[in-house]
MIPA-976747 format. One record per residue (C-alpha): z, y, x. Coordinates in steps of 0.05 Angstrom, whole numbers, plus 5000, padded with zeros to 4 digits. Layout:
ZYX/...
% end
This chain:
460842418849/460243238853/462143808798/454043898811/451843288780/456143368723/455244118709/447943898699/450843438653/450442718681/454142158659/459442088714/460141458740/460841068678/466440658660/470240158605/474440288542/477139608511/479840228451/480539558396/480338938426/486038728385/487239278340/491139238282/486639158210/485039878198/487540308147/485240838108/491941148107/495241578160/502941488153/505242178152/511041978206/505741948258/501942608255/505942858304/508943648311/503944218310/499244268364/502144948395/508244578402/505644038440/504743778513/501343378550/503543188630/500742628675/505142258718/502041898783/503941198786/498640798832/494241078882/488740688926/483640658879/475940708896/471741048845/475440858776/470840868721/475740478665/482340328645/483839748590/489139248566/488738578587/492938358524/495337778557/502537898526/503438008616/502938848607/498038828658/492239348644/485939308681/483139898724/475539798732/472040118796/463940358808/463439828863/463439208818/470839088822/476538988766/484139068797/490238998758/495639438746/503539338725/507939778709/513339418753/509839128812/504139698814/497139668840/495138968858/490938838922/487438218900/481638428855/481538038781/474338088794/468438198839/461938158813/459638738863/454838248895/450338278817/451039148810/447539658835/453440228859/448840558903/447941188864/452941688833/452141448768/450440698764/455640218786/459739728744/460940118675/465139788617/470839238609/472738958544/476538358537/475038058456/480737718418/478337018440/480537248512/472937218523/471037888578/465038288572/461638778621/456439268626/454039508692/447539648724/443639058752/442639068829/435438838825/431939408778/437839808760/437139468689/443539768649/446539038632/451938658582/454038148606/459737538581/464037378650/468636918669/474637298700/477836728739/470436488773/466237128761/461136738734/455737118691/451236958631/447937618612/446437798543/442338458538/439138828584/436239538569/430239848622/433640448657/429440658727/426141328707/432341628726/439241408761/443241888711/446041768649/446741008640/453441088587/456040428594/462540458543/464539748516/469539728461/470939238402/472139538337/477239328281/471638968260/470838488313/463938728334/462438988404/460439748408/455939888467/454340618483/447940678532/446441408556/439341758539/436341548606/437542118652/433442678677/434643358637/432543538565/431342888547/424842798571/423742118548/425442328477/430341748471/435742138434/432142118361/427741498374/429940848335/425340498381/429640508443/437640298463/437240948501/441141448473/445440968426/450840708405/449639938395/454139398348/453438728363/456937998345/458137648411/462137158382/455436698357/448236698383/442136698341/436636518384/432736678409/438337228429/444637078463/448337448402/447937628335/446138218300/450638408239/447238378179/450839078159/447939468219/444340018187/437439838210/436739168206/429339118172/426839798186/420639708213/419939998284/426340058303/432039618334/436839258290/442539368350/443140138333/449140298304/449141138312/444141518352/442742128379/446642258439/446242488509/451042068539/456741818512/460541698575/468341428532/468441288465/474340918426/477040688356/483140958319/488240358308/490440688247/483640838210/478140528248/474441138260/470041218325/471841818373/466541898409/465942398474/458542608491/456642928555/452743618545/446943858578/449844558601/451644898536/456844488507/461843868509/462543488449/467143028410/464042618344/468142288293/464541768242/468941488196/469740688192/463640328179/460140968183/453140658214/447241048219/449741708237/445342238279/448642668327/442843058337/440243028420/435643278428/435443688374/442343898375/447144068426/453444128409/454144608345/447244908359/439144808366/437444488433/430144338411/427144568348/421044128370/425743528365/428443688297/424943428230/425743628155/429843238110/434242888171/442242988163/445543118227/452542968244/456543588276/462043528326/468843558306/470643878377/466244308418/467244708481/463845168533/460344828578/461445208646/465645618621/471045148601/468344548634/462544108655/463843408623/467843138574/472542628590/473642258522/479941888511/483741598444/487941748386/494941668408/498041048361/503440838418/510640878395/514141218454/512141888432/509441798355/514542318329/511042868379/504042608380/501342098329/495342208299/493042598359/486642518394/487242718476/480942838514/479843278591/473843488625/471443238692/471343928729/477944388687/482543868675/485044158620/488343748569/485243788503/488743568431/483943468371/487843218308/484643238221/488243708185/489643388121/483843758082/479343448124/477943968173/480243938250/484444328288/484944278372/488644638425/489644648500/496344248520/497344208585/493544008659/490743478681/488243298751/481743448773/476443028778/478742538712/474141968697/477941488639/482241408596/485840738575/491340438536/496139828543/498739428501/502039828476/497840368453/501640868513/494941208553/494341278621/488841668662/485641558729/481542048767/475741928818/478542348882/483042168911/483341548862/490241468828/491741268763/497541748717/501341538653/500242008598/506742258566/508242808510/513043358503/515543948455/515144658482/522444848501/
% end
C-alpha cells in the first residue's frame, strides 16, 4: 500500500476487529473510576513486540482463556500471537487459496471469533472480487459462505470490519465501492450493502438465507431497501468497534480528501445516516446528494485531511485494567500517513473533547484488543505488531 492511495482516500488494505465478541452486558453507566486523567495529561507510546508480519490488516482476541490474539494478514492468512512465546510461524489459518490479495486494497479483511467459538471472515473472493462473509472452520479452513456483496467497478474501498456487538449480532461494515465521489451513489442508497454498516444473526438460518435478519434492524419492511442495513452513509469504514462499558459503536470512516472522521451511535442506535455523499466530515460534500427532511449524524471527531493526515486508523475505547486510572473511558485512534496518536473521550455533558497524545509508527493499519481489553497496534511496513500502553505527563 502507498500514502497515494490513501491520501485519495482508499480503504487501506482492510482488516478485522472482533471489538465484542464476548463483551460484558453493556451498561448505560460509565463508572466514574474509569474516565481516566485529563487528556493534556495523557500519553500514549507503542512498544514493538513481534516483527515478521506481511501486510497486517487485523488484530483480535482469540478468547480461548490461552491469551493468544490473532494477527490477520492481506494474503489470506491468520497467525497467532503470545505475549510469552511471540509470533508463531505456523499460520492458524490459510484460506489464501479462496481471496483475491492481488490489489492494494482487497485481500482477506475481517476476523471475529462469536461466543460459540464459531469464526467468521470477510475477504474478497478470488473469482470476481465479490466482498464475502464467510463461517470457517479454523482447525480445517473449511468454508460455507454466507453473504456475498458485488464489488468489481472498482478495487478500492471494500471495508471489510467484522465485529459482534453486546448484542450478539454480527456488525459488517462494507466500503461505498471505490472510485472517488461516490460515483455509484451507494452512500445514501438503502438499496445497496455498499456504503453500510450491516447487523446480522449468524447464530440461526432462515432460508432461504444462511442467517437471520433481526427483526429490530431498522428497515426490516421498508420497501426497496435491504433489511441487513444497520447505519448508512459512509465512505469506508475501514475499523469500527463497541465500547464494553456502554455498547456504543465507534466507528472510523475514511475521507475523501477533506476530512477524517470518527462516528459514535449510541447502543441500539439503528438507522443512523452519516451523510456520504452528502457530507464529509462536518461539511457539504454534495448538495446534489442531500434531501429535505433527512437527519444526518455528525462526527464526534474530525480532522484535516492532508493536513493532519490521510486516513483514519480507528481503534477502541480503552476498558483494559492495566491502565484504567490514566485512560478509561478513552477512545484511541491514528492515521495511516501522521501517526499521530489521537484521544477522543464524552465529556459528561454530552459533548467530546480529543487531543494529540503521543506517536505512533507510520504506516498503522489496526487496532486490537486481548482478552483483556489491553490494545495493541500493528503497522503494514515493515510489519510489526506494538502493545499500546498509557502514561501521565511528568
Amino acid at each position: 500500500m502507498t500514502r497515494r492511495h490513501l491520501r485519495r482516500g482508499l480503504s487501506l488494505v482492510a482488516g478485522l476487529a472482533l471489538a465484542g465478541a464476548l463483551l460484558p452486558t453493556a451498561s448505560s453507566a460509565e463508572p466514574q473510576a474509569a474516565r481516566g486523567v485529563p487528556l493534556s495529561e495523557l500519553t500514549a507510546t507503542a512498544t514493538q513486540v513481534a516483527t515478521g508480519l506481511v501486510n497486517p490488516t487485523a488484530i483480535t482476541a482469540l478468547n480461548d482463556g490461552s491469551g493468544r490474539i490473532l494477527v490477520v494478514e492481506k494474503r489470506g492468512v491468520v497467525r497467532a500471537y503470545h505475549p510469552r512465546t511471540g509470533l508463531a510461524a505456523k499460520p492458524v489459518l490459510d484460506i489464501s487459496d479462496k481471496v483475491n490479495g492481488a490489489d492494494v486494497e482487497r485481500g482477506l479483511l475481517g476476523l471475529a471469533i462469536a461466543r460459540d467459538r464459531r469464526a467468521y471472515v470477510a475477504y474478497t473472493r478470488k473469482s470476481d472480487s465479490a466482498v464475502t462473509l464467510a463461517r470457517v472452520r479454523l482447525d480445517t479452513g473449511e468454508l460455507t459462505e454466507l453473504l456475498t456483496q458485488p464489488h468489481s467497478e472498482y478495487p478500492n474501498h471494500n471495508g471489510g470490519q467484522l465485529a459482534f456487538g453486546p448484542d450478539g449480532y454480527l456488525y459488517w461494515g462494507i466500503g461505498d465501492g471505490g472510485g472517488a465521489a461516490d460515483p455509484l451513489a451507494s452512500g445514501q442508497r438503502l438499496d445497496t450493502l455498499l456504503g453500510k454498516i450491516l447487523r446480522i444473526d449468524v447464530s440461526r438460518a432462515c432460508r432461504p438465507l444462511r442467517y437471520c435478519v433481526p427483526a429490530g434492524n431498522p428497515f426490516v419492511g421498508v420497501a426497496g431497501a435491504r433489511a441487513e442495513i444497520w447505519s448508512y452513509g459512509l465512505r469506508n469504514p475501514w475499523r469500527f468497534s463497541f465500547d464494553p462499558a456502554d455498547g456504543s459503536l465507534w466507528i472510523g470512516d475514511v475521507g475523501q480528501g477533506r476530512f477524517e472522521e470518527v462516528d459514535r451511535l449510541a447502543a441500539g442506535k439503528g438507522g443512523a445516516n452519516l451523510g456520504w455523499s452528502c457530507k464529509e466530515g462536518p461539511v457539504v460534500f454534495n448538495q446534489e446528494r442531500c434531501k429535505d427532511g433527512v437527519t444526518y449524524t455528525d462526527p464526534v471527531f474530525h480532522y484535516i485531511s492532508g493536513a493532519e493526515g490521510c486516513a483514519v486508523i480507528g481503534g477502541h475505547v480503552y476498558r483494559g485494567q492495566k491502565y484504567a486510572a490514566l485512560a478509561g473511558g478513552t477512545y484511541l485512534a491514528t492515521d495511516f500517513c501522521q501517526g499521530t496518536a489521537w484521544a477522543v473521550r464524552k465529556k459528561a455533558d454530552g459533548t467530546y473533547e480529543s487531543a494529540r497524545i503521543g506517536e505512533f509508527p507510520l504506516d498503522a493499519t489496526t487496532f486490537g484488543t486481548d482478552q483483556n481489553g489491553e490494545l495493541y497496534l500493528a503497522d503494514e511496513t515493515p510489519g510489526r505488531l506494538h502493545r499500546i500502553s498509557f502514561a501521565r505527563k511528568g
